[in-house]
C-alpha positions in Angstrom: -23.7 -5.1 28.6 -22.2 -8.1 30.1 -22.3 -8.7 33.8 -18.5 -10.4 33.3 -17.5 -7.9 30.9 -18.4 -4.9 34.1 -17.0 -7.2 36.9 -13.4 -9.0 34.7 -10.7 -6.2 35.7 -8.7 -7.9 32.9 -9.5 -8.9 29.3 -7.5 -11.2 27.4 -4.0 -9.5 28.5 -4.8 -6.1 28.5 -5.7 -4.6 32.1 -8.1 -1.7 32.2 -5.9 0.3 34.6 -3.3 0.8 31.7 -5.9 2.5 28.9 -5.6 6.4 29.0 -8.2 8.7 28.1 -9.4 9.5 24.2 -9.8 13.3 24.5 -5.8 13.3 25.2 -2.5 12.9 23.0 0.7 11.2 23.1 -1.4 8.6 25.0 0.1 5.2 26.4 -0.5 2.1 27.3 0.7 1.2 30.9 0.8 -2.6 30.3 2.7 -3.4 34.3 -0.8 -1.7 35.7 -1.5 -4.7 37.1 1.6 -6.1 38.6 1.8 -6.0 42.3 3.9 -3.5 43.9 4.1 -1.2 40.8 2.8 1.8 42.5 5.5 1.4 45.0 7.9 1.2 42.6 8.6 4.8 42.3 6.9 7.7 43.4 7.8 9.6 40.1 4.3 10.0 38.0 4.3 11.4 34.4 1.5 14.6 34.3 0.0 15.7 30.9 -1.6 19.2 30.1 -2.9 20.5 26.9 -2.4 19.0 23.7 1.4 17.1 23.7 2.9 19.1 26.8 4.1 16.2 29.9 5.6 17.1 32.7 6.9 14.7 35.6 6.5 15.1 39.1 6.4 13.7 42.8 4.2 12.4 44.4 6.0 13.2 48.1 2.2 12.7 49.4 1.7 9.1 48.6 -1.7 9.5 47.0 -3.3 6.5 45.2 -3.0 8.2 42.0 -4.6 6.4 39.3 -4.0 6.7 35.2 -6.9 9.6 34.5 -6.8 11.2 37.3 -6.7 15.1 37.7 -4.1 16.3 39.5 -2.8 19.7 40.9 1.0 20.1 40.4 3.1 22.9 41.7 3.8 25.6 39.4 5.9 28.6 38.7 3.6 30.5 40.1 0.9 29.0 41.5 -0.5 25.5 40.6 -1.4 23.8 37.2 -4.2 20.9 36.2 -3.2 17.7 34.2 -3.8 14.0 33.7 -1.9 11.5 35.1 -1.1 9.4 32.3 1.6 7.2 33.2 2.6 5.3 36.8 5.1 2.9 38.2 8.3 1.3 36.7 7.5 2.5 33.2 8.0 6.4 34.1 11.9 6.7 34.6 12.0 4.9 30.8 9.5 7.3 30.0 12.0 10.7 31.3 15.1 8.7 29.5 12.9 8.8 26.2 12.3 12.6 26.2 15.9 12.9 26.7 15.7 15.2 29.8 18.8 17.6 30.8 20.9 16.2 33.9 20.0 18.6 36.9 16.5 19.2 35.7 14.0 20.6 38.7 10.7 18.0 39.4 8.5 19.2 41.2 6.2 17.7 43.5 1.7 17.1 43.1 -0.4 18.8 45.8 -3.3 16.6 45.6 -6.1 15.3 43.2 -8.4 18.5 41.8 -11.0 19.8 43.8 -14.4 20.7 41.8 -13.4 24.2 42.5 -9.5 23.8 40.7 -11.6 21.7 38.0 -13.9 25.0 37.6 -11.7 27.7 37.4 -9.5 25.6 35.3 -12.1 25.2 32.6 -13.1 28.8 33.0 -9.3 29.5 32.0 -9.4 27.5 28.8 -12.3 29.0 27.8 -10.0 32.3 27.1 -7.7 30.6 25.1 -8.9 30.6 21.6 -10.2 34.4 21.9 -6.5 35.1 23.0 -4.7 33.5 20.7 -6.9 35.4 17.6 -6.3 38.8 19.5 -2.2 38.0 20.0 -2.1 37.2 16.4 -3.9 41.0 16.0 -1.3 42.7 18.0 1.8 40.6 16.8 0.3 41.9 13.0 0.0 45.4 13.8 3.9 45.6 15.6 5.2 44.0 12.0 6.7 41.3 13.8 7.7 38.1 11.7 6.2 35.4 13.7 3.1 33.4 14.3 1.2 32.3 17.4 -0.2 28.8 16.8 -1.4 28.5 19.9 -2.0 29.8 23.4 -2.1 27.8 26.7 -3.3 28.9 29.5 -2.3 28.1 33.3 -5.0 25.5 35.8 -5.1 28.5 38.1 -5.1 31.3 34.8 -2.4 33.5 36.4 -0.3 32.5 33.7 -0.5 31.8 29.9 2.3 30.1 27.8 2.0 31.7 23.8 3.8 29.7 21.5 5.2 30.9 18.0 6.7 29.9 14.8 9.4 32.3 13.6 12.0 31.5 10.4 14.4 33.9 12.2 15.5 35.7 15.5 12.4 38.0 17.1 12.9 40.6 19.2 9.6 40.2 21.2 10.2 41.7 24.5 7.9 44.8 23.1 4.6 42.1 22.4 5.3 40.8 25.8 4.6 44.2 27.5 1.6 44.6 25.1 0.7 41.5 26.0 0.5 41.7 29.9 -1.4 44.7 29.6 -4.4 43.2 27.2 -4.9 40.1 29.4 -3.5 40.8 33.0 -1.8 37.6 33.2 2.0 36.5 33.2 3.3 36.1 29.7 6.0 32.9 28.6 6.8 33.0 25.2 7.9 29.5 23.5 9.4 28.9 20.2 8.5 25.6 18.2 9.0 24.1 15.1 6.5 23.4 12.1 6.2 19.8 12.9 5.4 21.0 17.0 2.7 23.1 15.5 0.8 19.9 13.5 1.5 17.8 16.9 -0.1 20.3 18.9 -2.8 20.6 16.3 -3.6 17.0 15.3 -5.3 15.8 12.4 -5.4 12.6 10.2 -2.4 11.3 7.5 -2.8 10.3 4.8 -2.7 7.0 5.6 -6.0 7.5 7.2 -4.6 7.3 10.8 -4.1 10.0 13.0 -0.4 11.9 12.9 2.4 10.5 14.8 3.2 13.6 16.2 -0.3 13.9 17.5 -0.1 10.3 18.7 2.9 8.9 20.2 6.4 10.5 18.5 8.1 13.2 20.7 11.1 13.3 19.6 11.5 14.8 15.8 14.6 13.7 13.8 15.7 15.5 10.5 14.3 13.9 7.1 16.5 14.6 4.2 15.0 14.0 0.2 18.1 10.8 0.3 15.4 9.0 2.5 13.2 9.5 -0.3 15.7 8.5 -3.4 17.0 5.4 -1.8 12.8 4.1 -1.6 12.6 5.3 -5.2 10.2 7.1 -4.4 9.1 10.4 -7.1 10.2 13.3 -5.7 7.0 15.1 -5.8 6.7 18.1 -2.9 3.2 17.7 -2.4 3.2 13.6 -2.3 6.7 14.5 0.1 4.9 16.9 2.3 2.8 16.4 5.3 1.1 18.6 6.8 3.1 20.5 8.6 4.9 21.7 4.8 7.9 19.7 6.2 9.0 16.0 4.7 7.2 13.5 6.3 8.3 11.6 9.4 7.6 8.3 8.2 9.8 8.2 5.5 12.5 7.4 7.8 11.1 4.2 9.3 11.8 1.8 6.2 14.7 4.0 5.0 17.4 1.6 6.9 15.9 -1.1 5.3 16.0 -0.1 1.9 19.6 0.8 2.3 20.7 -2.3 3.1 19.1 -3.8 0.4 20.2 -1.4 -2.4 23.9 -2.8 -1.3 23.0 -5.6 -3.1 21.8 -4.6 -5.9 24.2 -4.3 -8.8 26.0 -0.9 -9.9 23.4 1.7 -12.2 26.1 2.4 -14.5 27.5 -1.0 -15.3 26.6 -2.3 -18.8 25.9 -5.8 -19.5 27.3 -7.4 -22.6 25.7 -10.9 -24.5 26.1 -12.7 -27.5 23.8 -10.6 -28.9 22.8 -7.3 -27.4 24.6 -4.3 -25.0 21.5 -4.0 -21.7 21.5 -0.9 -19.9 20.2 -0.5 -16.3 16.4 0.7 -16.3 15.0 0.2 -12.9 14.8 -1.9 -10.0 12.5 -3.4 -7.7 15.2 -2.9 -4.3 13.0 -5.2 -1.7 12.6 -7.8 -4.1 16.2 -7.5 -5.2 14.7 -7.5 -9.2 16.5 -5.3 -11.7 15.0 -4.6 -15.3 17.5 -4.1 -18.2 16.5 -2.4 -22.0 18.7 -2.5 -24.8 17.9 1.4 -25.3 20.3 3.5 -23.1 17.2 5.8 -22.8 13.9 4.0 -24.1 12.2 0.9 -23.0 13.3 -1.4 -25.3 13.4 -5.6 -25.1 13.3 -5.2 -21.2 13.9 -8.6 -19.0 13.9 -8.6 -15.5 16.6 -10.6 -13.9 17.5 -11.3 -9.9 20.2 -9.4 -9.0 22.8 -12.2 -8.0 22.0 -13.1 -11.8 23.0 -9.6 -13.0 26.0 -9.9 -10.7 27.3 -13.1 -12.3 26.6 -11.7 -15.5 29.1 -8.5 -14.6 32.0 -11.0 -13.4 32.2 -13.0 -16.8 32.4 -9.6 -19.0 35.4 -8.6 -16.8 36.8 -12.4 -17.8 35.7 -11.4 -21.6 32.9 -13.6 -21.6 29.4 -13.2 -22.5 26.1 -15.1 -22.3 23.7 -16.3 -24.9 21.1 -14.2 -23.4 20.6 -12.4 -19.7 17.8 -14.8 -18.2 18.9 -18.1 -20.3 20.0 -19.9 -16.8 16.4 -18.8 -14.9 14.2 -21.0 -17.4 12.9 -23.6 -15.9 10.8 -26.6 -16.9 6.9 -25.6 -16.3 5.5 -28.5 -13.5 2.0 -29.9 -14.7 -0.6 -30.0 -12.3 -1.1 -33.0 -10.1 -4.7 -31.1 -9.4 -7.4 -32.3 -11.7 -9.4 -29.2 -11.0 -6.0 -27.5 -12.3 -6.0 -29.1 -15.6 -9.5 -28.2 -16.7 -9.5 -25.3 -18.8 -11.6 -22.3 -17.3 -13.4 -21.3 -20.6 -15.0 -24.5 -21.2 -18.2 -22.9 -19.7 -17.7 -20.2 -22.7 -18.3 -23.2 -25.4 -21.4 -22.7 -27.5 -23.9 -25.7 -27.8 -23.7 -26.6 -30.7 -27.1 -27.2 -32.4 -29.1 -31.1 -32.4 -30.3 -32.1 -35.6 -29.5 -35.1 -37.9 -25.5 -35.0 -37.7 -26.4 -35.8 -33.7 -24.6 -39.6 -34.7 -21.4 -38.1 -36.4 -21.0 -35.8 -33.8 -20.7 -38.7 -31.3 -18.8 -40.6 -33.6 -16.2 -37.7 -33.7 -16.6 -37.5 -30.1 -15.0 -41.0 -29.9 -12.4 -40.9 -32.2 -10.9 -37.7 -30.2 -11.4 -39.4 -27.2 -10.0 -42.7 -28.3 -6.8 -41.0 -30.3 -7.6 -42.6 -33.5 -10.7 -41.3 -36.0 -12.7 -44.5 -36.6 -13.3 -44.3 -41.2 -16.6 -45.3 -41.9 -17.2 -48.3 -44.9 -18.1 -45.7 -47.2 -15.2 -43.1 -46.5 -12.6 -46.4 -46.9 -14.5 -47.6 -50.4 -13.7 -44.2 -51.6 -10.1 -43.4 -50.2 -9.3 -46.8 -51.6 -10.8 -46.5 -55.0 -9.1 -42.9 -55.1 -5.7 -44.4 -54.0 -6.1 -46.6 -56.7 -6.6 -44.9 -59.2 -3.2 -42.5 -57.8 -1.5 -46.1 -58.0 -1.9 -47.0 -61.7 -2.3 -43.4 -63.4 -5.5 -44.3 -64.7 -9.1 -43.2 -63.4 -11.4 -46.8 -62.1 -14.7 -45.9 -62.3 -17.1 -47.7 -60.2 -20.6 -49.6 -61.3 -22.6 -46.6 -60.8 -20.6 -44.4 -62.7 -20.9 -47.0 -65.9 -24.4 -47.3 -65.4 -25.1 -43.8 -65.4 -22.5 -43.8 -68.6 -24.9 -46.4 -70.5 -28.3 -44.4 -69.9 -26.6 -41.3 -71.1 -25.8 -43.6 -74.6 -29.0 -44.8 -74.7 -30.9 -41.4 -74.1 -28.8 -40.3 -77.4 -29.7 -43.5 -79.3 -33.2 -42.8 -78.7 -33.4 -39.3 -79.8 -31.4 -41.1 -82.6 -34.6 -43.2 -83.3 -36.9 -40.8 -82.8 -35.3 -38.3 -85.6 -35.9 -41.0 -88.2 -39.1 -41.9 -87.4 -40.3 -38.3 -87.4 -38.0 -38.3 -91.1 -39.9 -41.3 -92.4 -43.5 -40.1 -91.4 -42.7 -37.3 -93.2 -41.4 -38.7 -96.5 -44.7 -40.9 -96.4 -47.3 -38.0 -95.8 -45.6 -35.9 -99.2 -46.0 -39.3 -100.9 -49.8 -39.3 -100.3 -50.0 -36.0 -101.5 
């Protein structure tokens, strides 16, 4: 490792002092760490215990308490064990986030843990998961309608905390007595709430990070399925659900912004009227302000996607009795040419096949020229022949060239030969019966 990397206190901004521990939730970053004077600031120190549990305390002693350090805080009874997570001016903002009641009791830290408060504090959550699976047991077998999701024990393990989920009232005071009897400790029964449980719990989203509840939210507002309608998002319980079987959280963090979009978007059930066609509303793009019209009240039919201040303008001239050629006619706009060469290449001139060398290598050039040139160049040849076949469109009659006449006389005297030769063949014959 880097010898400036051990001895820098500070990195880039971010001061060492402020990072919590991994192995804890809800954790912070303490970004005035290292300002002067922030210790003095306030002797008020936020403590954390298991899972998402804070507490906040004095520290009447003045210790140099540190973030990560263990503490012992009084109790009711005896003493507990938590993590300082949080020091200076940020901890009264922190109490005026978790919304605590006016008159509310803080109590005071004793010191930093000993190895022996350390010891018999692990030796305490040891118990806890073997508790909590016998509870459940007991709670089963006196029919009662709750559940115990999890079970906290006290630093000094004269106390354990039980906490439940329950749909309704429970009339527990007989599994308390049960209780106290089975693990010879004080017994403080504490309702929460589904999305309590998964905070207390953990686990990972489905966004691939860790929960919020698990992470940094302590306060849980109410989601409603309108959060979910005005995002246009399917309403689809598992898709809805996290994993506490409760809507998630996070679909009230863009919810404020959507709504103020979908103010601008044009009404669902307004009709547009052109020259041509009645468009019904089909769906909407809200962030982009983009709405999509088909002709077919119920089918996708000849759909064009217009802004929404175009569909607006379009709804104020049918109420003056107007109506436009067509929806997008006034969003057409001349297509810019490329001022890039690069641009004006076409990309499948690599997909040309070569086309194969042999003896037409000098017309192919030739044609080469004339499309670069504009103008195809006619050879002597071609003009003789468009010439001779223009003239011969002119005057109605058929010219026909020297070769053609030539070829015209041999074929006369090929018959005027076989003429000749007949009556020689005729006359030898007439001689040779004469000799006879």
């Amino acid at each position: 490792m880097d010898k400036d990397f051990q001895t820098t206190p500070c990195l880039r901004g971010l001061c060492a002092k402020g990072c919590g521990r991994s192995d804890h939730q809800l954790n912070t970053y303490d970004y005035l760490a290292d300002m002067p004077g922030n210790d003095q600031w306030t002797d008020l120190v936020e403590v954390q215990f298991k899972n998402t549990r804070k507490g906040y305390f004095h520290n009447e002693n003045h210790l140099p308490l540190e973030k990560g350090d263990m503490v012992a805080v009084e109790a009711s009874p005896g003493h507990d064990i938590g993590v300082v997570t949080l020091t200076g001016q940020l901890v009264p903002l922190q109490m005026k986030k978790a919304n605590l009641k006016p008159g509310t009791e803080i109590r005071r830290i004793y010191r930093k843990a000993r190895q022996a408060d350390l010891d018999k504090y692990e030796e305490a959550k040891a118990r806890e998961q073997d508790t909590m699976i016998r509870s459940r047991q007991i709670a089963k077998s006196l029919e009662l309608n709750m559940k115990i999701g999890d079970v906290e024990y006290q630093g000094d393990g004269n106390k354990a905390i039980f906490y439940y989920i329950a749909d309704a009232r429970v009339d527990f005071r007989k599994l308390i007595k049960v209780l106290a009897e089975e693990f010879h400790v004080r017994i403080e029964m504490k309702q929460i709430g589904a999305r309590q449980e998964a905070g207390r719990i953990g686990g990972i989203g489905p966004c691939g990070r860790e929960l919020c509840c698990a992470t940094w939210m302590k306060n849980f507002n109410s989601v409603s399925t309108a959060a979910a309608r005005f995002q246009d998002i399917a309403p689809n319980p598992q898709k809805l659900a996290g994993q506490c079987a409760k809507l998630k959280c996070c679909l009230n963090y863009e919810a404020d912004t959507y709504v103020e979009a979908f103010k601008k978007l044009p009404p669902r059930d307004v009709q547009l009227e052109t020259a041509d066609a009645t468009y019904f509303f089909f769906k909407a793009d809200i962030l982009a302000l983009q709405v999509t019209y088909s002709t077919d009240k119920r089918l996708a039919a000849n759909l064009v996607t217009i802004p929404a201040e175009r569909a607006h303008q379009v709804i104020e001239m049918n109420k003056a009795g107007e109506k436009p050629i067509a929806l997008d006619e006034e969003m057409h706009q001349e297509v810019k040419r490329p001022v890039d060469l690069v641009e004006q290449e076409d990309l499948t001139r690599f997909d040309r096949t070569r086309r194969k060398r042999g003896g037409k290598k000098r017309g192919e050039a030739q044609r080469g020229g004339e499309r670069r040139n504009g103008a195809p160049e006619r050879s002597e040849r071609t003009d003789r022949s468009e010439a001779s076949r223009g003239g011969e469109r002119q005057n109605g009659a058929p010219e026909r060239s020297e070769r053609t006449d030539r070829s015209e006389r041999r074929g006369g005297e090929r018959r005027n030969g076989a003429q000749g030769r007949g009556n020689r063949n005729n006359a030898n014959q007439h001689e040779a019966g004469a000799t006879e």
